[in-house]
C-alpha positions in Angstrom: 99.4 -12.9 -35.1 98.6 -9.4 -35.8 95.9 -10.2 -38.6 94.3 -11.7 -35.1 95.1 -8.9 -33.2 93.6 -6.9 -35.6 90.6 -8.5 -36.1 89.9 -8.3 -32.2 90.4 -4.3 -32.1 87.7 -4.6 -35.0 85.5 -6.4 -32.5 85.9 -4.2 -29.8 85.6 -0.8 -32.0 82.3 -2.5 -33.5 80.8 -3.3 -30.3 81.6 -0.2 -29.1 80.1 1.4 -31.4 76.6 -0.6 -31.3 76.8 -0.1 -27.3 77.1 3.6 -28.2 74.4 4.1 -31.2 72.2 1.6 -30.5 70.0 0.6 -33.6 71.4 4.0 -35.3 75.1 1.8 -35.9 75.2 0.0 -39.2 76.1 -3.1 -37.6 73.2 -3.2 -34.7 70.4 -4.6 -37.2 72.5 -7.6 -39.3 73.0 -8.5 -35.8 70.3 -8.6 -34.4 68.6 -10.2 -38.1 71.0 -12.9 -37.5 70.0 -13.9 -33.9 66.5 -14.0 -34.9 67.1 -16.4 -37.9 69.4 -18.6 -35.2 66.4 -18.5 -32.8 64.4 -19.7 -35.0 66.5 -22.3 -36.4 67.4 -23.5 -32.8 63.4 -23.6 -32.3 62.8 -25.7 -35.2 66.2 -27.9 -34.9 65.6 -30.8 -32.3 69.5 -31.1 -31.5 70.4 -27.0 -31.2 68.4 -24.7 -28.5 66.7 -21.8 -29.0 69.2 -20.0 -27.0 72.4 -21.8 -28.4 70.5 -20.8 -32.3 70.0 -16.7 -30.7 74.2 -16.6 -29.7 75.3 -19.0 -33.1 73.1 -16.5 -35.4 74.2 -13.0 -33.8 78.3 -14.2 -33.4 78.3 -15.7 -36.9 76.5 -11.8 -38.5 78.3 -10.1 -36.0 81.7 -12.5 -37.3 80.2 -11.5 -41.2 80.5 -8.0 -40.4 84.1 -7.3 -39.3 85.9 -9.4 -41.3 
């Protein structure tokens, strides 16, 4: 429980931080990288949208970045 605990004060201190510092926080651009690749992957995929692809590639960098 507090591995969980502690892994959502990670969240919140990380997207703090990007809300703060805009492209100047190390996390910002891997994010960002990552919801362009699941954009285009949810273009190109007949069974994912490009929307669903923008919020699957920008959780699973933004996941990649605070574990």
């Amino acid at each position: 429980m507090a591995d969980n605990n502690d892994l959502a004060s990670r969240a919140q201190a990380e997207i703090s931080g990007m809300a703060k510092q805009g492209m100047g926080h190390p996390s910002t651009k891997p994010v960002l990288i990552g919801a362009g690749v699941g954009a285009v992957a949810g273009a190109l995929l007949p069974f994912v949208s490009l929307p669903l692809g923008l919020v699957v590639g920008a959780g699973y960098a933004f996941w990649r970045r605070i574990k």
